[in-house]
C-alpha positions as CSV (number, residue, x, y, z in Angstrom):
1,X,-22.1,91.8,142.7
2,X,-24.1,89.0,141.3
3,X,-22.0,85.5,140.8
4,X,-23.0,82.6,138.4
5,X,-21.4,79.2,138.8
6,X,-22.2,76.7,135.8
7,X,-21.5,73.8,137.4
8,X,-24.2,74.9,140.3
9,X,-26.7,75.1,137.3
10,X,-25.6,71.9,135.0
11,X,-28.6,69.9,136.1
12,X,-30.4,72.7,134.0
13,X,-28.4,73.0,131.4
14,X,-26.9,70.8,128.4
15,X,-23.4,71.7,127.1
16,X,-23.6,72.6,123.3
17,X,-19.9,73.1,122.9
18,X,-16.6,73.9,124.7
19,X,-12.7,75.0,122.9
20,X,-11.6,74.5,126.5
21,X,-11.4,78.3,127.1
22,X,-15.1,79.1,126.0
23,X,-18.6,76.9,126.0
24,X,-21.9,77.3,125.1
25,X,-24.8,75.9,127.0
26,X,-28.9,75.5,126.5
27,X,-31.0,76.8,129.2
28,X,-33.5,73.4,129.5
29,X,-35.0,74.7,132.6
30,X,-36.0,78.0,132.9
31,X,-32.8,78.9,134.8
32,X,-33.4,82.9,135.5
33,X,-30.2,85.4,134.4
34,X,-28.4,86.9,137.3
35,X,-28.6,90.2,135.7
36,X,-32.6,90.7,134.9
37,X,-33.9,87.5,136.3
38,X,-35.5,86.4,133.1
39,X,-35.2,83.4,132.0
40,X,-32.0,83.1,129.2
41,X,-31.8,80.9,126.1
42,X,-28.1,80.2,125.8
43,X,-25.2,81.3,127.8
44,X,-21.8,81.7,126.4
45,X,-19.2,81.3,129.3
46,X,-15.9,82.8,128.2
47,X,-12.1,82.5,130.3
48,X,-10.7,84.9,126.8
49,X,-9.9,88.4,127.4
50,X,-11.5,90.1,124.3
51,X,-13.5,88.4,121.9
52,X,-15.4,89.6,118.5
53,X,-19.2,88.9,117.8
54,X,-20.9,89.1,114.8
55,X,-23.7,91.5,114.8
56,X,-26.5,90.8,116.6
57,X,-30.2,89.5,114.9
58,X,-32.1,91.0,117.5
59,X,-31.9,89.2,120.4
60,X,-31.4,91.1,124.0
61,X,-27.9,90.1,125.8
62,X,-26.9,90.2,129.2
63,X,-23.6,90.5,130.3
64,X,-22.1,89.6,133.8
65,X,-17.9,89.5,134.8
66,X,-17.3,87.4,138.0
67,X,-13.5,86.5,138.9
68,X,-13.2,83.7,136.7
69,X,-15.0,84.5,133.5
70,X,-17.6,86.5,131.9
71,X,-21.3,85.2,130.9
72,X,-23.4,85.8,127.6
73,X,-26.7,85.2,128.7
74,X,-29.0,85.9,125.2
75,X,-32.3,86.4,125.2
């Protein structure tokens, strides 16, 4: 099972936001998906259970669960 690690990729990436339990972070680097290995836009990192998005406006999504959170990755 693939694993990503934020803090093994913050040199690459600049936090937009973060409630404490979720954050939101800009890909400045060209920092590949674990998923499709394509570079992502912005990752959503989330510790929350279930959560709600709005319909999408096109963009592709990748989704990866490790043990200690799940990972947005949109493309």
């Amino acid at each position: 099972m693939p694993r990503f690690d934020v803090h093994d990729h913050r040199h690459a990436l600049k936090q937009l936001k973060d409630t404490g339990a979720t954050s939101l972070w800009e890909n400045r680097n060209a920092v590949a998906c674990p998923v499709c290995d394509a570079p992502f836009d912005r990752l959503f990192t989330t510790r929350e259970t279930e959560m709600q998005f709005p319909e999408n406006d096109g963009s592709r999504f990748c989704l990866l669960r490790d043990d200690d959170a799940v990972h947005l990755f949109r493309h």
